[in-house]
ZAMARGU-4260 file (C-alpha; in steps of 0.2 Angstrom, whole numbers, plus 5000, padded with zeros to 4 digits):
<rodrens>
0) 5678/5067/5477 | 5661/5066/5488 | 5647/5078/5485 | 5631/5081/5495 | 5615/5091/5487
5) 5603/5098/5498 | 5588/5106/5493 | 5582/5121/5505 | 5574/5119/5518 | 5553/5121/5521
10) 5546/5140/5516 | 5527/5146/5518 | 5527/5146/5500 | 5531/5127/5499 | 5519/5123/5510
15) 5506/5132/5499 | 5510/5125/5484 | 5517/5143/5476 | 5529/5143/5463 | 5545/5154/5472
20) 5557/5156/5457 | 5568/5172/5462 | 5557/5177/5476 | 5566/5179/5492 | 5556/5171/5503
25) 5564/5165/5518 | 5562/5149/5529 | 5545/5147/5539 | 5547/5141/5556 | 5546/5123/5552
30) 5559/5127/5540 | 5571/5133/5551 | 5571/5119/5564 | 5575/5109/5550 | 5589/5119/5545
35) 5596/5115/5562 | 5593/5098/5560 | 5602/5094/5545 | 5616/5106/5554 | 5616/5091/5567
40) 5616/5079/5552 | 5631/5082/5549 | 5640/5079/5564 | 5659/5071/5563 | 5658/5074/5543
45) 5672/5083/5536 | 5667/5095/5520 | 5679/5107/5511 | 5666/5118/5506 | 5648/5124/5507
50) 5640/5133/5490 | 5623/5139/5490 | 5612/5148/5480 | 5612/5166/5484 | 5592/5166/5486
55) 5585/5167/5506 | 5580/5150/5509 | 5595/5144/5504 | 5606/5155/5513 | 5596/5151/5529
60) 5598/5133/5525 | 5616/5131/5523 | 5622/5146/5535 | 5618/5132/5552 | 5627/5120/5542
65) 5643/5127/5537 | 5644/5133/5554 | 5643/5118/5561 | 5655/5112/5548 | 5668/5125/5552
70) 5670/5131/5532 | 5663/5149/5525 | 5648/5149/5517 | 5650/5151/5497 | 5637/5159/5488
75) 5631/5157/5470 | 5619/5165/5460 | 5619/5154/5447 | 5612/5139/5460 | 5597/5149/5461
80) 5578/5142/5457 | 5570/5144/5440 | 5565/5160/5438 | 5545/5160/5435 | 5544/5181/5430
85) 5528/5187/5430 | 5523/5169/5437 | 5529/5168/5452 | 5518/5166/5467 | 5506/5158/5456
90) 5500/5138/5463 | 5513/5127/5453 | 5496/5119/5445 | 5495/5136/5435 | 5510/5139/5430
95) 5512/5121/5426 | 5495/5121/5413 | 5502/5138/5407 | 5518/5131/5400 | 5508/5115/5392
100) 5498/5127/5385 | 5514/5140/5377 | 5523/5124/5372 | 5509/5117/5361 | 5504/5133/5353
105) 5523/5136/5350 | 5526/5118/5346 | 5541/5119/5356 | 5545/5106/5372 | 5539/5113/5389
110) 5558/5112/5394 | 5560/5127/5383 | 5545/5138/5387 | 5550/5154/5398 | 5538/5162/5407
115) 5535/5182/5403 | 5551/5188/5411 | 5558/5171/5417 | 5569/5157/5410 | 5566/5142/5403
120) 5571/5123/5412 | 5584/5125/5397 | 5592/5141/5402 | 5594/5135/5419 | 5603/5120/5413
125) 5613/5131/5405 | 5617/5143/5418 | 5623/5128/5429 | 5637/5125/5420 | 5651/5135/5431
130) 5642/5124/5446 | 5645/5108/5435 | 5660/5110/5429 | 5667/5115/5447 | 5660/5099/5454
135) 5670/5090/5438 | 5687/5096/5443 | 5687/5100/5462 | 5694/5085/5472 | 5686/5092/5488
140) 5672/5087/5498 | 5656/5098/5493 | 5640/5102/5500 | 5629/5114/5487 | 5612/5119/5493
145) 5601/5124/5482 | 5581/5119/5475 | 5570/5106/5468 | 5571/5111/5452 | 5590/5116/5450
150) 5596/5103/5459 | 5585/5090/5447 | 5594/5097/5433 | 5613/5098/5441 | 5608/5080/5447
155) 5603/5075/5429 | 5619/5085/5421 | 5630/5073/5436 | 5625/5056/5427 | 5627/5061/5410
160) 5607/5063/5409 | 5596/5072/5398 | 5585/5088/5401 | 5570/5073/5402 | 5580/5065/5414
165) 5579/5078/5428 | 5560/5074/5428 | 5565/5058/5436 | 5570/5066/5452 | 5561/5075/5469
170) 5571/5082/5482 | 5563/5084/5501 | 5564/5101/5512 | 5584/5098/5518 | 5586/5078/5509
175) 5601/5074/5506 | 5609/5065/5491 | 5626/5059/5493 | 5637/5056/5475 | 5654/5049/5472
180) 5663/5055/5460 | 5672/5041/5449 | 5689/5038/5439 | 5681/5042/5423 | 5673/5057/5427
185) 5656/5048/5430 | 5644/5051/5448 | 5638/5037/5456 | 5622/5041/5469 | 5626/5032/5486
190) 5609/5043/5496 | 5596/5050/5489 | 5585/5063/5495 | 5588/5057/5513 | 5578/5066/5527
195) 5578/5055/5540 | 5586/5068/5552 | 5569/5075/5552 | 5560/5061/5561 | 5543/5056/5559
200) 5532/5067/5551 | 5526/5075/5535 | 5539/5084/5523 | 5538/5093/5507 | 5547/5087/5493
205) 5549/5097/5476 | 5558/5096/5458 | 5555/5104/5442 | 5535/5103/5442 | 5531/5109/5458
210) 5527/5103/5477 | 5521/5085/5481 | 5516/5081/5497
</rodrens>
């Protein structure tokens, strides 16, 4: 079984540095010539299915690509983004101090805070486990577009990682990360986060903390 990840593709609020959660923002402009190139990306590979997350920017990304691909577009609400509650639309660097700051007053791990009507990085580990379990049994070739921070921890769950271990991981606007999946059940990474489709040039990248440029 083969199995690519792609994070959405660029948003206004990426490029700003705003934590988007739930919000349906949609791709900027930048974003959706990206979108189109990763749709060329894919050129000659055969995929059985395309999941995305249900949220905009996904949707945007993965519609060119399944397209192009010839497979209907699955959506998934469970793929979406953390949701950030009343923080959304905050700079991540806020929201970021925030949770340090609930964590140690709680004495609890960040990875546990939830924001005032969001989730915690734990619920969305949790919440991913229909998407998991899917890509566990399936014997098809799956592309699932979804976001920095989910696809961290879908990643992390993949390899038999910890919630600590989706830390480890950053995912560019439309990077790709290719995994095999093995006999014993185990996912081995072949590509990771590769933009290269885009050229030359700046691109966002984003996992569970934020936006790094």
């Amino acid at each position: 079984m083969r199995l690519y990840l792609v994070r959405h593709a660029q948003t206004s609020w990426n490029n700003s540095g705003r934590a988007q959660g739930h919000t349906n923002i949609s791709l900027d402009l930048e974003g959706l010539e990206q979108a189109r190139k990763l749709a060329l990306s894919f050129s000659g590979v055969l995929v059985d299915q395309v999941i995305s997350s249900d949220l905009a920017r996904s949707v945007e990304t993965a519609e060119p690509l399944a397209k192009s691909l010839g497979v209907s577009l699955k959506t998934c609400k469970e793929l979406r983004e953390r949701g950030f509650g009343e923080w959304e639309g905050l700079p991540f660097w806020d929201v970021n101090s925030r949770i340090q700051e609930r964590a140690l007053a709680a004495g609890i791990s960040p990875q546990e805070v939830r924001p005032p009507g969001g989730e915690s990085f734990l619920d969305v580990w949790n919440r991913l486990d229909p998407v998991y379990q899917l890509l566990q049994k399936t014997d098809d070739t799956v592309v699932v577009v979804s976001h920095g921070g989910a696809l961290s921890l879908l990643l992390a769950r993949l390899i038999k990682g910890t919630l600590d271990t989706s830390r480890a991981f950053r995912f560019a606007n439309t990077g790709v990360t290719e995994l095999e999946r093995r006999p014993e059940g185990l996912f081995l990474i072949t590509r990771y986060s590769d933009s290269a489709h885009l050229g030359s040039g700046t691109v966002l990248s984003g996992n569970i903390d934020g936006v790094t440029r």
